[in-house]
KEGU-482537 format. One record per residue (C-alpha): residue in one letter; x, y, z. Coordinates in nm, 2 decimals. Layout:
<pt><lofi>A</lofi><east>X</east><north>Y</north><up>Z</up></pt>
...
END
This chain:
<pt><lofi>X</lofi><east>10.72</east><north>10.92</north><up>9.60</up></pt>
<pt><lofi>X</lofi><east>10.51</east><north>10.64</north><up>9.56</up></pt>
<pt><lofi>X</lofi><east>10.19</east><north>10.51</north><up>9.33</up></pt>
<pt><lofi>X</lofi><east>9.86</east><north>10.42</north><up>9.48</up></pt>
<pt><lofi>X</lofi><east>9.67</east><north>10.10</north><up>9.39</up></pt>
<pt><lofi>X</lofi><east>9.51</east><north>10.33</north><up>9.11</up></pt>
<pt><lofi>X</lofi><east>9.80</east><north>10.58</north><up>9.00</up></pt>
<pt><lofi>X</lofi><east>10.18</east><north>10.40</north><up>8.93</up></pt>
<pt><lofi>X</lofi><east>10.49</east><north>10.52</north><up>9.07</up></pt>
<pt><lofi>X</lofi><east>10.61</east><north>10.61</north><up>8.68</up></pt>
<pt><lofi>X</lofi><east>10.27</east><north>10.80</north><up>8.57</up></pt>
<pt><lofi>X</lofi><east>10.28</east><north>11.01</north><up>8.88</up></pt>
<pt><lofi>X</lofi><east>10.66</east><north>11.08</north><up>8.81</up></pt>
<pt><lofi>X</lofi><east>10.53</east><north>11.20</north><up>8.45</up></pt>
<pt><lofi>X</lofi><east>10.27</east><north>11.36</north><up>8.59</up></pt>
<pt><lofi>X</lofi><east>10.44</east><north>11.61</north><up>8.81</up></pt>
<pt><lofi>X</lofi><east>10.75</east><north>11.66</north><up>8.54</up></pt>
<pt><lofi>X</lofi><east>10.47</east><north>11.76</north><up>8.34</up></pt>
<pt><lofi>X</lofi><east>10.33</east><north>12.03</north><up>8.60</up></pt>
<pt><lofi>X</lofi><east>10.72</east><north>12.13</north><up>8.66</up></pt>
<pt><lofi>X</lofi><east>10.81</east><north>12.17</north><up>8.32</up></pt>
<pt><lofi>X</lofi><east>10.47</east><north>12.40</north><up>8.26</up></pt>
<pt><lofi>X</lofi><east>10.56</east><north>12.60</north><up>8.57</up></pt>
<pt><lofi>X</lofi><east>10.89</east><north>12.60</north><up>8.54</up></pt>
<pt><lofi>X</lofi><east>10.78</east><north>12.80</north><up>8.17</up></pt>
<pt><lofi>X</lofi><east>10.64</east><north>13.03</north><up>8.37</up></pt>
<pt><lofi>X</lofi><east>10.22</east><north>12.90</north><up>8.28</up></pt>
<pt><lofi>X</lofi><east>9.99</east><north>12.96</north><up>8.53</up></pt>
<pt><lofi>X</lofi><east>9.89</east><north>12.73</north><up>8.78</up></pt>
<pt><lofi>X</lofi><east>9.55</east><north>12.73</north><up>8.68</up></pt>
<pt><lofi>X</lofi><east>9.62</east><north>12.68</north><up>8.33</up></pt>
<pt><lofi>X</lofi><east>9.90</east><north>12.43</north><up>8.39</up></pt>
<pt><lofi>X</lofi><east>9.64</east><north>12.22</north><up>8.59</up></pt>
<pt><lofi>X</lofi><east>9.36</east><north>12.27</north><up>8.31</up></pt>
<pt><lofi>X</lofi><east>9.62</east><north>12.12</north><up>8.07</up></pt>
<pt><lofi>X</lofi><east>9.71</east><north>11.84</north><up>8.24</up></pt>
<pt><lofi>X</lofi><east>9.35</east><north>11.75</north><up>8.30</up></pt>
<pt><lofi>X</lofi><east>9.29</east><north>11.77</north><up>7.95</up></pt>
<pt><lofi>X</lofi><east>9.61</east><north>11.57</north><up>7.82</up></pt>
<pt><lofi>X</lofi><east>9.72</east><north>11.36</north><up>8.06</up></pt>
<pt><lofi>X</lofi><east>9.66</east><north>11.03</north><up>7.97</up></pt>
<pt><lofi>X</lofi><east>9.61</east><north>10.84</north><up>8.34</up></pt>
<pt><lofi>X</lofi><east>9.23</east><north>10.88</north><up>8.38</up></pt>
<pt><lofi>X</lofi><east>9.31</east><north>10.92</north><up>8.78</up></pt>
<pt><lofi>X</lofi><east>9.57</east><north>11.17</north><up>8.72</up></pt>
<pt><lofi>X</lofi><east>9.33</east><north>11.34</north><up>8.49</up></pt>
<pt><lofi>X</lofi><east>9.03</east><north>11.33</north><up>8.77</up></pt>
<pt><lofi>X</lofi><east>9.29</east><north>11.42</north><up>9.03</up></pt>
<pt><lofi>X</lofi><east>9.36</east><north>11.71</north><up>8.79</up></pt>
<pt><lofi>X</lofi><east>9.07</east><north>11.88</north><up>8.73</up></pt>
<pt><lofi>X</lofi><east>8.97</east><north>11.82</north><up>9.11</up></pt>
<pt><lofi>X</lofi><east>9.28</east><north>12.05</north><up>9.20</up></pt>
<pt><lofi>X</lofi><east>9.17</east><north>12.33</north><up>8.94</up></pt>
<pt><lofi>X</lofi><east>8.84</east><north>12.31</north><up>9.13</up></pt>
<pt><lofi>X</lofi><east>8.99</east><north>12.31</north><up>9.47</up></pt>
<pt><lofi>X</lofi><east>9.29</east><north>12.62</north><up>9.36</up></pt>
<pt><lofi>X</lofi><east>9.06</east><north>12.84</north><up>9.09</up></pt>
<pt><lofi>X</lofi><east>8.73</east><north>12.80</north><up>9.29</up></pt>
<pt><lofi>X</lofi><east>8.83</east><north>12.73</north><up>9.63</up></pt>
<pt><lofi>X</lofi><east>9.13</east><north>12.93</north><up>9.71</up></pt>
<pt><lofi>X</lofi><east>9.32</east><north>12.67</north><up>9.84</up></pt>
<pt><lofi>X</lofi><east>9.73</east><north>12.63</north><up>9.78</up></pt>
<pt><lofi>X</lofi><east>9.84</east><north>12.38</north><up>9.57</up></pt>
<pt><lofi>X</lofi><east>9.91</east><north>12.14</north><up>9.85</up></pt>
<pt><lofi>X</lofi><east>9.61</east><north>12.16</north><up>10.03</up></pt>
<pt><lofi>X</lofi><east>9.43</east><north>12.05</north><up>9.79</up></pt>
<pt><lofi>X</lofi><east>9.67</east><north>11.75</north><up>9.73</up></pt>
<pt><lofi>X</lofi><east>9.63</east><north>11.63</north><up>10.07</up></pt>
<pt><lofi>X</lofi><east>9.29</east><north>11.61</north><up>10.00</up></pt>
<pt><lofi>X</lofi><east>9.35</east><north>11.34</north><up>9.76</up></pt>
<pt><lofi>X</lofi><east>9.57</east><north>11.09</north><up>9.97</up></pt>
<pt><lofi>X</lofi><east>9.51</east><north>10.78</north><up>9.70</up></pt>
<pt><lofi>X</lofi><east>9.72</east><north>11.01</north><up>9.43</up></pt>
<pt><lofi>X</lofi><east>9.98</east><north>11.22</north><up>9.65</up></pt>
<pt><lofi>X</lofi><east>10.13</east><north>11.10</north><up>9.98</up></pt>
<pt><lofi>X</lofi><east>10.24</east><north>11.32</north><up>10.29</up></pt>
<pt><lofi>X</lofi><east>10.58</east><north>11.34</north><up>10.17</up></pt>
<pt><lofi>X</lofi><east>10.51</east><north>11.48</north><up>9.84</up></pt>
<pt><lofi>X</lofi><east>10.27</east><north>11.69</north><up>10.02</up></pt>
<pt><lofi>X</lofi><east>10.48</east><north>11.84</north><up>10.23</up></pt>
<pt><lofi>X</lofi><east>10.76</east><north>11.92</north><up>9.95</up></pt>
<pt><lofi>X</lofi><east>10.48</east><north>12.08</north><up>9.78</up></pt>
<pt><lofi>X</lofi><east>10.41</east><north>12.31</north><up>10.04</up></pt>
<pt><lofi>X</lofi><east>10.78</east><north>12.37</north><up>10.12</up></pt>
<pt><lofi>X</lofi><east>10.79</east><north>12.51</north><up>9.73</up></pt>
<pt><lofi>X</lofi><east>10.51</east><north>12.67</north><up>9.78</up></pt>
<pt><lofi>X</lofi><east>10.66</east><north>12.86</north><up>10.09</up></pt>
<pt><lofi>X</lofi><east>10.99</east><north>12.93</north><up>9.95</up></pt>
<pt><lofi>X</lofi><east>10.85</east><north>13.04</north><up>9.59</up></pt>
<pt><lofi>X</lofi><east>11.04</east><north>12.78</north><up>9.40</up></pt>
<pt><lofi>X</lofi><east>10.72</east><north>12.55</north><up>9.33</up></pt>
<pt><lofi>X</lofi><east>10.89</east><north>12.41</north><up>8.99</up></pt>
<pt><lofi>X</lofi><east>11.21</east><north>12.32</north><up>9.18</up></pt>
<pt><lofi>X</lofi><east>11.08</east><north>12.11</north><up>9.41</up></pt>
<pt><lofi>X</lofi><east>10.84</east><north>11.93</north><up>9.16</up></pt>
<pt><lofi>X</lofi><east>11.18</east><north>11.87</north><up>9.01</up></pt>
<pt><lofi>X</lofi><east>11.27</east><north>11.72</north><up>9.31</up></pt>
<pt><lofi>X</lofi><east>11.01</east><north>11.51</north><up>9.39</up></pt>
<pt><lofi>X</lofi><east>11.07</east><north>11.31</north><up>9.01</up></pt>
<pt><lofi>X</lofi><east>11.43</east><north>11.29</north><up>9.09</up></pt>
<pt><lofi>X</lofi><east>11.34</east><north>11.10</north><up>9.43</up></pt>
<pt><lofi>X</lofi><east>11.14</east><north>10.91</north><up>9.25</up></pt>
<pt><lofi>X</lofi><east>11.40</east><north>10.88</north><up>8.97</up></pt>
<pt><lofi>X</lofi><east>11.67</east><north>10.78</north><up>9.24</up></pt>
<pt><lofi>X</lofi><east>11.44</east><north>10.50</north><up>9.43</up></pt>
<pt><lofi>X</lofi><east>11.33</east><north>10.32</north><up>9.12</up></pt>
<pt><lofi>X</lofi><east>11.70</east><north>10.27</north><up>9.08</up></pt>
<pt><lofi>X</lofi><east>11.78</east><north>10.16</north><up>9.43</up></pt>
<pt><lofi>X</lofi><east>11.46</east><north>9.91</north><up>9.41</up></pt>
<pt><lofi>X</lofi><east>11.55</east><north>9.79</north><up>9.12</up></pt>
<pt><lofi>X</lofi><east>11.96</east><north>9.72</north><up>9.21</up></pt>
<pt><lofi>X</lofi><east>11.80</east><north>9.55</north><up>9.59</up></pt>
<pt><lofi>X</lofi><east>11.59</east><north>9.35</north><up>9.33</up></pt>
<pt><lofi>X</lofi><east>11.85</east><north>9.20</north><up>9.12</up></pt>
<pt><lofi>X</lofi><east>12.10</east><north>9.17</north><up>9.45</up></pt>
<pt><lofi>X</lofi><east>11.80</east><north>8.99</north><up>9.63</up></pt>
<pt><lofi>X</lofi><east>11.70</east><north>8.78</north><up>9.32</up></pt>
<pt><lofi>X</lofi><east>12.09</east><north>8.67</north><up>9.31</up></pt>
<pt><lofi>X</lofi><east>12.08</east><north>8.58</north><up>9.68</up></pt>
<pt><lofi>X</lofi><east>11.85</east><north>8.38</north><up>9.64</up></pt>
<pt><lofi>X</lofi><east>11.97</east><north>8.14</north><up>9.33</up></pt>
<pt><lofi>X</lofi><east>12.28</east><north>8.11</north><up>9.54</up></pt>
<pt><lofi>X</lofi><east>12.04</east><north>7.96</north><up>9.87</up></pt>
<pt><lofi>X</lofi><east>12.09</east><north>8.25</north><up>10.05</up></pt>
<pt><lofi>X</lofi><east>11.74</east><north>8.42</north><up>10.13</up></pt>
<pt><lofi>X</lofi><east>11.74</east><north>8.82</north><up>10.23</up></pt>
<pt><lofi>X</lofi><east>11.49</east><north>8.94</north><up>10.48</up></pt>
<pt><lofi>X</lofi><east>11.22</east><north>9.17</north><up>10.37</up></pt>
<pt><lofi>X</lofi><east>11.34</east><north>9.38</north><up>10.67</up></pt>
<pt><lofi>X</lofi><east>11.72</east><north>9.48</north><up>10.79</up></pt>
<pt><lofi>X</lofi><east>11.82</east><north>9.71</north><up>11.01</up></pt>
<pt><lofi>X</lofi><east>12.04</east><north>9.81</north><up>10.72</up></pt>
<pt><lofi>X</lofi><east>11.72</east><north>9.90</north><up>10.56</up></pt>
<pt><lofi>X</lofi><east>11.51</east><north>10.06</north><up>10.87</up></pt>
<pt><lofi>X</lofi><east>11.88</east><north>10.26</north><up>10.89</up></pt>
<pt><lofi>X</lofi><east>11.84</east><north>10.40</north><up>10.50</up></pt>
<pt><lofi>X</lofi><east>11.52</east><north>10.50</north><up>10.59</up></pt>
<pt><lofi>X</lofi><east>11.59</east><north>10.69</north><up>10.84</up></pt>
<pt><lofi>X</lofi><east>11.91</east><north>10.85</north><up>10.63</up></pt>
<pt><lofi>X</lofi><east>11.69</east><north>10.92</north><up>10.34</up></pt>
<pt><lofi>X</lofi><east>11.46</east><north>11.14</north><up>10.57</up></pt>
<pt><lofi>X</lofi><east>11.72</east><north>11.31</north><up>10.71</up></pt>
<pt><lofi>X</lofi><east>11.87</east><north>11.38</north><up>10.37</up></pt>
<pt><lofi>X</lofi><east>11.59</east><north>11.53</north><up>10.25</up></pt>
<pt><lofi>X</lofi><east>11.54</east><north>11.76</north><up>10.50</up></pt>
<pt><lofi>X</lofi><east>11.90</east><north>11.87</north><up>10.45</up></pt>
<pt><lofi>X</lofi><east>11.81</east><north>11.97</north><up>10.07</up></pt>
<pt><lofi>X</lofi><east>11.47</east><north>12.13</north><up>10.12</up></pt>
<pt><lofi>X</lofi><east>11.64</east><north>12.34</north><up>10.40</up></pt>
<pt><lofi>X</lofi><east>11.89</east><north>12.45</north><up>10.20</up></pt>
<pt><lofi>X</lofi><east>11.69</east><north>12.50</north><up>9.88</up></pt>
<pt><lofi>X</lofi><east>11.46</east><north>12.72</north><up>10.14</up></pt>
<pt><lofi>X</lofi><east>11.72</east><north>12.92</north><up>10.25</up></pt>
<pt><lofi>X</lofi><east>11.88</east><north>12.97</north><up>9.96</up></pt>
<pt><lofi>X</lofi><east>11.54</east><north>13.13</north><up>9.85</up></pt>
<pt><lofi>X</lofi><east>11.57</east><north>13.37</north><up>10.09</up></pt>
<pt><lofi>X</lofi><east>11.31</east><north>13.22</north><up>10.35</up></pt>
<pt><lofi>X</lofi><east>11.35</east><north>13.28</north><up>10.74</up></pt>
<pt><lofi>X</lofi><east>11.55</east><north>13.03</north><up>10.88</up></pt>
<pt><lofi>X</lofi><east>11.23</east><north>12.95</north><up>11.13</up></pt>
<pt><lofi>X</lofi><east>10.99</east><north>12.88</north><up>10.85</up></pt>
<pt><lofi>X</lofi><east>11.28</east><north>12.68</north><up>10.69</up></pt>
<pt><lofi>X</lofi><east>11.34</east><north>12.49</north><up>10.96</up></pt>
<pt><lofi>X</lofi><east>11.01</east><north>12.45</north><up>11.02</up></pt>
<pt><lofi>X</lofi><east>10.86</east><north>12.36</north><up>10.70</up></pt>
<pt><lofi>X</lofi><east>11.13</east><north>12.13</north><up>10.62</up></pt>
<pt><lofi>X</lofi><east>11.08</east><north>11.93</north><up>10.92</up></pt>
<pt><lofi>X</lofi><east>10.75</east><north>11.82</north><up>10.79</up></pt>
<pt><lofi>X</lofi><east>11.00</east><north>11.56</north><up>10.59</up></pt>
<pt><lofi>X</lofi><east>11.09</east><north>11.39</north><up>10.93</up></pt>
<pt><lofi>X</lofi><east>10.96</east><north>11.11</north><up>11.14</up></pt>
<pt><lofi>X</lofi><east>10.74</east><north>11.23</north><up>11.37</up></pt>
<pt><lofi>X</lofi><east>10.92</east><north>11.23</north><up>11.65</up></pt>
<pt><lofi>X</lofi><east>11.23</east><north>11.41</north><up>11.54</up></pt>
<pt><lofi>X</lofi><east>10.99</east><north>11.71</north><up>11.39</up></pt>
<pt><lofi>X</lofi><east>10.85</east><north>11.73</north><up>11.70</up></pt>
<pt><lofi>X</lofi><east>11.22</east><north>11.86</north><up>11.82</up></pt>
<pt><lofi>X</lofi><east>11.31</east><north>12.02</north><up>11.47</up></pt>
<pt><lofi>X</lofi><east>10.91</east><north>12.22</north><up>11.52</up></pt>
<pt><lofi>X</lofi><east>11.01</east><north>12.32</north><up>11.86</up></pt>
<pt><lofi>X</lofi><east>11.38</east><north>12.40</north><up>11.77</up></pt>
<pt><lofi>X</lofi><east>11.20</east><north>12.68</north><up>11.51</up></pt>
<pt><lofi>X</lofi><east>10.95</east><north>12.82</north><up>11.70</up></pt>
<pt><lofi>X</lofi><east>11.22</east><north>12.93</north><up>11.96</up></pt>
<pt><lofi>X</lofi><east>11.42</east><north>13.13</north><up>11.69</up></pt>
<pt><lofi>X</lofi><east>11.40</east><north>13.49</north><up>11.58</up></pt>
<pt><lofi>X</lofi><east>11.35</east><north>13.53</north><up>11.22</up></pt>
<pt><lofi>X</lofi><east>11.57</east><north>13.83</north><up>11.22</up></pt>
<pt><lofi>X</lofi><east>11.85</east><north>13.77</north><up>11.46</up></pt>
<pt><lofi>X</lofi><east>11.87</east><north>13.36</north><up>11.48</up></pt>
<pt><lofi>X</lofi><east>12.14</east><north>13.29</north><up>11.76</up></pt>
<pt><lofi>X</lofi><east>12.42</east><north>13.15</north><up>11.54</up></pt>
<pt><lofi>X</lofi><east>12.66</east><north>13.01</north><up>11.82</up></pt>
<pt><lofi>X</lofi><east>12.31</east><north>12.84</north><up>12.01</up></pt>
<pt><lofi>X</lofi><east>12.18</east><north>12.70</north><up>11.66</up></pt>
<pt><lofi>X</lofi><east>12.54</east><north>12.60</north><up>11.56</up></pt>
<pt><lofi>X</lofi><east>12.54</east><north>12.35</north><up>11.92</up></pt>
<pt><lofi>X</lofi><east>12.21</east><north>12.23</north><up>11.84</up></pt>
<pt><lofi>X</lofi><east>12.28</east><north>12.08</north><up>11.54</up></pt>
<pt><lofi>X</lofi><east>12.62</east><north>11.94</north><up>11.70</up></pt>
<pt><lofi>X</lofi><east>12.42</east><north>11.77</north><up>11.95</up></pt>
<pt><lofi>X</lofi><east>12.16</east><north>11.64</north><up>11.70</up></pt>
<pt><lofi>X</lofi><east>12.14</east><north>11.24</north><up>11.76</up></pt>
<pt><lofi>X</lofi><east>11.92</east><north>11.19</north><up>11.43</up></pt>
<pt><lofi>X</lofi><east>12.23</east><north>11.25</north><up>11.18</up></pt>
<pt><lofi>X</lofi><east>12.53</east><north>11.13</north><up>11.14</up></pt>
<pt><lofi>X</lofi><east>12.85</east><north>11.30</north><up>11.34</up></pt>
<pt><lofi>X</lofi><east>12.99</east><north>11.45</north><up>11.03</up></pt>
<pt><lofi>X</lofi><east>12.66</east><north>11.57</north><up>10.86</up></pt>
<pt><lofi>X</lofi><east>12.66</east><north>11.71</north><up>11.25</up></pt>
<pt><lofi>X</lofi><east>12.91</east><north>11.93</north><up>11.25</up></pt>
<pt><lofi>X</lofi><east>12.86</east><north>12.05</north><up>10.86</up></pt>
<pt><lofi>X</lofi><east>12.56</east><north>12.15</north><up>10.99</up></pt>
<pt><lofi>X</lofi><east>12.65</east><north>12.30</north><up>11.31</up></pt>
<pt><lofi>X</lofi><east>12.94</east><north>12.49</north><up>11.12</up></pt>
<pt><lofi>X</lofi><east>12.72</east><north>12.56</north><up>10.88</up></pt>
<pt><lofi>X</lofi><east>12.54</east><north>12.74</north><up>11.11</up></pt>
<pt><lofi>X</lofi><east>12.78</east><north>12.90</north><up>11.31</up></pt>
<pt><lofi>X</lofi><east>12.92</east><north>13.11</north><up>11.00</up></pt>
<pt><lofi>X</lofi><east>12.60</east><north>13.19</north><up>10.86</up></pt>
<pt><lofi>X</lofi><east>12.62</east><north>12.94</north><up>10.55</up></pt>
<pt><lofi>X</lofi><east>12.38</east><north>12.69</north><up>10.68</up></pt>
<pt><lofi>X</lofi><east>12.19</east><north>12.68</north><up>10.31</up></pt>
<pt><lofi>X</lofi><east>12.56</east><north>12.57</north><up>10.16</up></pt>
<pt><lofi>X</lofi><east>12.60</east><north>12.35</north><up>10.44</up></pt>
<pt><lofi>X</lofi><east>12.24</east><north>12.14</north><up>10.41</up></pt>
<pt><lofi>X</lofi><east>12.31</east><north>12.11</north><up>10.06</up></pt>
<pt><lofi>X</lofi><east>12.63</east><north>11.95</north><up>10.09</up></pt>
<pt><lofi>X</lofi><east>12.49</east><north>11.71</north><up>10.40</up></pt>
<pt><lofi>X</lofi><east>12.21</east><north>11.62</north><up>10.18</up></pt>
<pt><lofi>X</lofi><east>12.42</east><north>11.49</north><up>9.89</up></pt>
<pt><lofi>X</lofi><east>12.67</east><north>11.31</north><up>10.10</up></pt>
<pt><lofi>X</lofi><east>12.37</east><north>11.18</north><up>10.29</up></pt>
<pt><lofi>X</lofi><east>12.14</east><north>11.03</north><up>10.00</up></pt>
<pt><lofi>X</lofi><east>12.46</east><north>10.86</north><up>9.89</up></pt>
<pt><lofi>X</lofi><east>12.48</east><north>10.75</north><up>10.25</up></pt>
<pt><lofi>X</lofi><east>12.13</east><north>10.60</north><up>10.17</up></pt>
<pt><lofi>X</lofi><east>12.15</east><north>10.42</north><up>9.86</up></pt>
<pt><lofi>X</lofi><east>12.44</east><north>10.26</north><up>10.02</up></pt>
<pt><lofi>X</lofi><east>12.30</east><north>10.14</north><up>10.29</up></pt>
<pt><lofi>X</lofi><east>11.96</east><north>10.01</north><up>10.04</up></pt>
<pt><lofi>X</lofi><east>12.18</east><north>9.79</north><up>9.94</up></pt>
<pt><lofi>X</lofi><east>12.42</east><north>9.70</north><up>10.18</up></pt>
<pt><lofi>X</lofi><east>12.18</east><north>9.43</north><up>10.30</up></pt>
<pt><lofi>X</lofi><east>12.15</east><north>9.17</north><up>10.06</up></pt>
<pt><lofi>X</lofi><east>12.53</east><north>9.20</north><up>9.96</up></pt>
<pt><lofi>X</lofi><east>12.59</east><north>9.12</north><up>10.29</up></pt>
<pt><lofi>X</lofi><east>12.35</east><north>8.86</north><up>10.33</up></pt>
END
């Protein structure tokens, strides 16, 4: 989750702990919204605010429909978590999520920082782009479709909307093949021992996270399974954040 030129990475972090902990409480969306517009103390946070009351109260739209109206404030990913809460009816949860992302990057950033900033007293420059760095990227995505499916699941959603909601976290390409993946299951009788080799086969994750997944699946605790990948693989990503300027 990042800021916009207008909105900061740590207001929008306060921002949506503030809508989670009103949810969470079990206030209405509207009202929750209505609050925030009122209180919150980021005048584009406050506009953004009272433009989603508008949009859900008058307009009918979900939460995250309305959010990816407003593109400055809330960026595809958080976007797309939204809607995954909104799908799985655990809206609070994954606004939860979203500030401990957040949380969680500030801290990498800020360790690359100081590493980089060391590096560079010593004479020893870091370039602003590793494959170390393209490879945590590309770990963190995969990490966090891990936890959304398994937060989905765990709801009790349909393994196809799972699957495909939580795609929406990927690159492009690889929910292109997760989208496709979904659309071919049945939503009451998913073939376990097919689903199981897919995820074996899957070139986008690490072997292990592979065939946690693919066991996972086999046995019918795939939700159990995507949780435990995702935590071994965001670990897996703030390693590799920072692996490139200790090694440089």
């Amino acid at each position: 989750m990042t800021g916009s030129g207008t909105v900061s990475s740590s207001d929008l972090s306060g921002w949506t702990r503030g809508l989670a902990m009103l949810l969470g409480a079990g206030v209405p969306l509207g009202v929750s919204l209505e609050t925030l517009a009122n209180a919150e103390p980021s005048p584009r946070l406050a506009e953004a605010s009272a433009v989603l009351l508008s949009e859900v109260v008058d307009r009918g739209r979900t939460l995250s429909e309305a959010m990816a109206c407003l593109g400055d404030v809330f960026d595809e990913r958080y976007v797309a978590l939204v809607r995954a809460g909104e799908v799985g009816g655990i809206l609070d949860e994954t606004l939860a999520l979203i500030v401990d992302l957040a949380d969680r990057e500030r801290d990498i950033d800020a360790r690359v920082k100081l590493l980089r900033s060391v590096r560079h007293v010593e004479g020893r420059d870091v370039p602003a782009e590793t494959a170390d760095a393209r490879a945590a990227e590309r770990t963190g995505a995969a990490a966090l479709f891990c936890e959304v499916l398994g937060m989905l699941l765990g709801s009790g959603v349909p393994l196809p909307m799972s699957l495909a909601t939580s795609a929406a976290l990927l690159p492009a390409e690889e929910r292109e093949h997760v989208a496709e993946l979904a659309s071919g299951l049945d939503a009451k009788d998913a073939p376990r021992t097919a689903l199981g080799a897919w995820f074996g086969d899957w070139a986008f994750i690490a072997p292990v996270v592979r065939t946690v997944l693919a066991v996972g699946a086999r046995t019918g605790t795939l939700d159990h399974a995507a949780a435990k990948a995702a935590e071994y693989l965001f670990g897996m990503r703030a390693a590799l954040a920072l692996e490139g300027p200790e090694a440089a």
